[in-house]
MARSE-152272 format. One record per residue (C-alpha): z negated, x, y negated. Coordinates in steps of 0.02 Angstrom, whole numbers, plus 50000, padded with zeros to 5 digits. Layout:
{{Z,X,Y}}
...
! end
This chain:
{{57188,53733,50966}}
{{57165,53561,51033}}
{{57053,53433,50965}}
{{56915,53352,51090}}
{{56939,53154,51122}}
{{56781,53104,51022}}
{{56859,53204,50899}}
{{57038,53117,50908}}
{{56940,52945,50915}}
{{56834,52975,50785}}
{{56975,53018,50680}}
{{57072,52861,50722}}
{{56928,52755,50694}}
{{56910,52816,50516}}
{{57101,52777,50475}}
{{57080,52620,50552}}
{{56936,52566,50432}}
{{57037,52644,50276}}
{{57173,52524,50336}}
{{57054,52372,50351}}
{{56966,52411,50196}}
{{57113,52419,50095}}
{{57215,52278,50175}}
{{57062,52152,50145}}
{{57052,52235,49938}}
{{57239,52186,49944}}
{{57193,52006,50021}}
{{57065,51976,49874}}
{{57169,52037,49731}}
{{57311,51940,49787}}
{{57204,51789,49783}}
{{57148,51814,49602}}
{{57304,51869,49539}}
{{57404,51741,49606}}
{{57304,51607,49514}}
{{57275,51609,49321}}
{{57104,51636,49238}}
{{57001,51526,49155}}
{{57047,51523,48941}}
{{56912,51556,48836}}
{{56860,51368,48798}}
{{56860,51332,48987}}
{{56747,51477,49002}}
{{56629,51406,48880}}
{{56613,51224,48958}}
{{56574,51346,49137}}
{{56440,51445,49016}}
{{56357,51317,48968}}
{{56354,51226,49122}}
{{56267,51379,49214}}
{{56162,51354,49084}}
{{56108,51175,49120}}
{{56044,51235,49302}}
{{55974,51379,49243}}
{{55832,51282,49146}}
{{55831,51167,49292}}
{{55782,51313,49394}}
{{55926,51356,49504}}
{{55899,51550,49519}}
{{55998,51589,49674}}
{{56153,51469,49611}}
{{56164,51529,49445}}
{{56141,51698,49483}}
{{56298,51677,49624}}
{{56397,51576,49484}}
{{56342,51721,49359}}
{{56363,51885,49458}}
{{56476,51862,49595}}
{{56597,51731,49579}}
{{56784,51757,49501}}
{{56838,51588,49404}}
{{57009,51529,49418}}
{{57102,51387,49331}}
{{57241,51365,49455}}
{{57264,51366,49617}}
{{57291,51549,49728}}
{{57420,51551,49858}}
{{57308,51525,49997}}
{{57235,51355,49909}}
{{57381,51316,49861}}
{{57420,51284,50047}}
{{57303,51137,50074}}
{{57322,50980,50020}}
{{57178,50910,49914}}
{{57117,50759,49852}}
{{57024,50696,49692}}
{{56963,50887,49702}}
{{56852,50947,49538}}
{{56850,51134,49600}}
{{56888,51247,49775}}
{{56782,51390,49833}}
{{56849,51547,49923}}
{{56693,51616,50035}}
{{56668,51727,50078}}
{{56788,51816,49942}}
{{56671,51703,49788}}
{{56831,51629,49695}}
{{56794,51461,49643}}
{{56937,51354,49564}}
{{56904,51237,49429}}
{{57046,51115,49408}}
{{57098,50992,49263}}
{{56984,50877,49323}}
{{56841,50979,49301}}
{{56854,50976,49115}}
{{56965,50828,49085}}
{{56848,50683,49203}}
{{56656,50765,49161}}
{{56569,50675,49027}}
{{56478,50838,48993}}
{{56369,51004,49048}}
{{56267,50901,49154}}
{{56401,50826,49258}}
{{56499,51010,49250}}
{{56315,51080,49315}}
{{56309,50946,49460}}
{{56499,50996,49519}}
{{56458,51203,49493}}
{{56287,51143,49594}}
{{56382,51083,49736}}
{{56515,51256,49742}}
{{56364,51367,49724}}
{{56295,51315,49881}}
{{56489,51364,49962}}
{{56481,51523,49880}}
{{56309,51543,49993}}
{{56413,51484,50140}}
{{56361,51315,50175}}
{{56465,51169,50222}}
{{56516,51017,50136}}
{{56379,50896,50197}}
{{56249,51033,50154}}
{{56322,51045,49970}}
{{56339,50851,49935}}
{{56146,50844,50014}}
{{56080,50976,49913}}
{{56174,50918,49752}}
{{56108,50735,49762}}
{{55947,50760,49808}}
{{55929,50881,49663}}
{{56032,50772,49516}}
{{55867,50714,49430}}
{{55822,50915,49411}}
{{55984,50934,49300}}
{{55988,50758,49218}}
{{56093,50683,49316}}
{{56030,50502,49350}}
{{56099,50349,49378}}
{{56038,50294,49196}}
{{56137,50414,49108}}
{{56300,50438,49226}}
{{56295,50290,49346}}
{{56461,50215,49256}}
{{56556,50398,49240}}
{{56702,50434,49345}}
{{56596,50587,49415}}
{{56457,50499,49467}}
{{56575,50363,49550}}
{{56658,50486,49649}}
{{56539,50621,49708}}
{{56430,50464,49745}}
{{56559,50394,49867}}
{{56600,50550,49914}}
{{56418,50597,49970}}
{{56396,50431,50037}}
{{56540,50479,50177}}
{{56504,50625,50226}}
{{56274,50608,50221}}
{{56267,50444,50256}}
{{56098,50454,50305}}
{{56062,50462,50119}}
{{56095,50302,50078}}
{{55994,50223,50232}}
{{55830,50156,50184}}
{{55717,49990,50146}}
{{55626,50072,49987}}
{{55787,50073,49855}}
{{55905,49911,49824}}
{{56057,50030,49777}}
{{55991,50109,49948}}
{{56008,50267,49890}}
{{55850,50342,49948}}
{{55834,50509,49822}}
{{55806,50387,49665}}
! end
C-alpha cells in the first residue's frame, strides 16, 4: 500500500523540524556548557544589581535578566571567537546568555554601576543594537543613581561615557550643559 505525496511530504516535513529543533537545543546547550557559571558570590553582586533597577522601575529588563537569561562567567565557544575590547559583559540573542567578565565585578564601584552595565545587556536580550542600549542606558542613569556626582571619577563611568559618546554622539551635542552632555 503506497502512501499519497502529501502524505510522504508531510512526513518529511515533520522529521525535518525534529532535526531543526534538536540541532538548535544542541546549539544552545553547547553554548552554556562550554562556558562556566557564575559562583555563588558573583551571583549575589548580579542579585542585587537586578535589584537596583527593579526599584528604579525597570519591569521589562529585570524581568528578562530574572526569567530568561542564563549567566555565564566565561566566555562560550562562539564568544570566544570575537575579539573584544574593555568588554564588562556579552549577550547571546536571541539564545539570552549574557557573559559577565572579570571586569564586571573587579572595575564596578558597586550595584549601581553593576545595574547601569545589566541596564545596557537587558536591552540586547530584547534585541536592540548597541547605539539603542548606550542611549537607553544614559538617558536613564539618574533613575538608578547613576550621576555624574556620585560616579563621574569611576573607571565605569569613564568608559561607558566615552563609549556612548562614540557611538550616540548626538547625546553630547547641545548649548544647555557645559560637560555637553545633554541628559544631565
Amino acid at each position: 500500500m503506497s502512501r499519497s505525496l502529501g502524505q510522504r511530504l508531510l512526513r518529511r516535513g515533520i522529521v525535518l523540524g525534529v532535526i531543526c529543533v534538536i540541532t538548535v537545543a544542541g546549539f544552545y546547550l553547547s553554548l552554556i556548557l562550554s562556558a562556566r557559571p557564575l559562583s555563588a558570590e558573583e551571583m549575589s553582586h548580579v542579585e542585587s544589581a537586578i535589584e537596583v533597577l527593579d526599584r528604579a522601575g525597570f519591569e521589562k529588563e529585570v524581568h528578562y535578566l530574572r526569567y530568561y537569561t542564563f549567566f555565564r562567567g566565561n566566555d562560550n565557544w562562539l564568544n570566544a571567537m570575537v575579539p573584544k575590547e574593555n568588554a564588562y559583559a556579552a549577550t547571546n540573542y536571541p539564545f539570552e546568555i549574557l557573559t559577565l567578565y572579570p571586569d564586571f565585578f573587579v572595575y564596578t564601584e558597586d550595584d549601581v554601576e553593576r545595574a547601569a552595565i545589566l541596564l545596557h545587556e537587558a536591552r540586547h536580550l530584547q534585541g536592540f543594537d548597541e547605539p539603542d542600549a548606550y542611549e537607553f542606558v544614559w538617558k536613564n542613569k539618574s533613575k538608578i543613581g547613576w550621576t555624574r556626582e556620585n560616579y563621574g571619577s569611576s573607571i565605569v563611568w569613564r568608559n561607558v561615557r566615552k563609549q556612548t559618546m562614540e557611538i550616540q554622539p548626538g547625546m553630547f551635542i547641545c548649548d544647555f550643559n557645559e560637560l555637553n552632555d545633554c541628559f544631565e
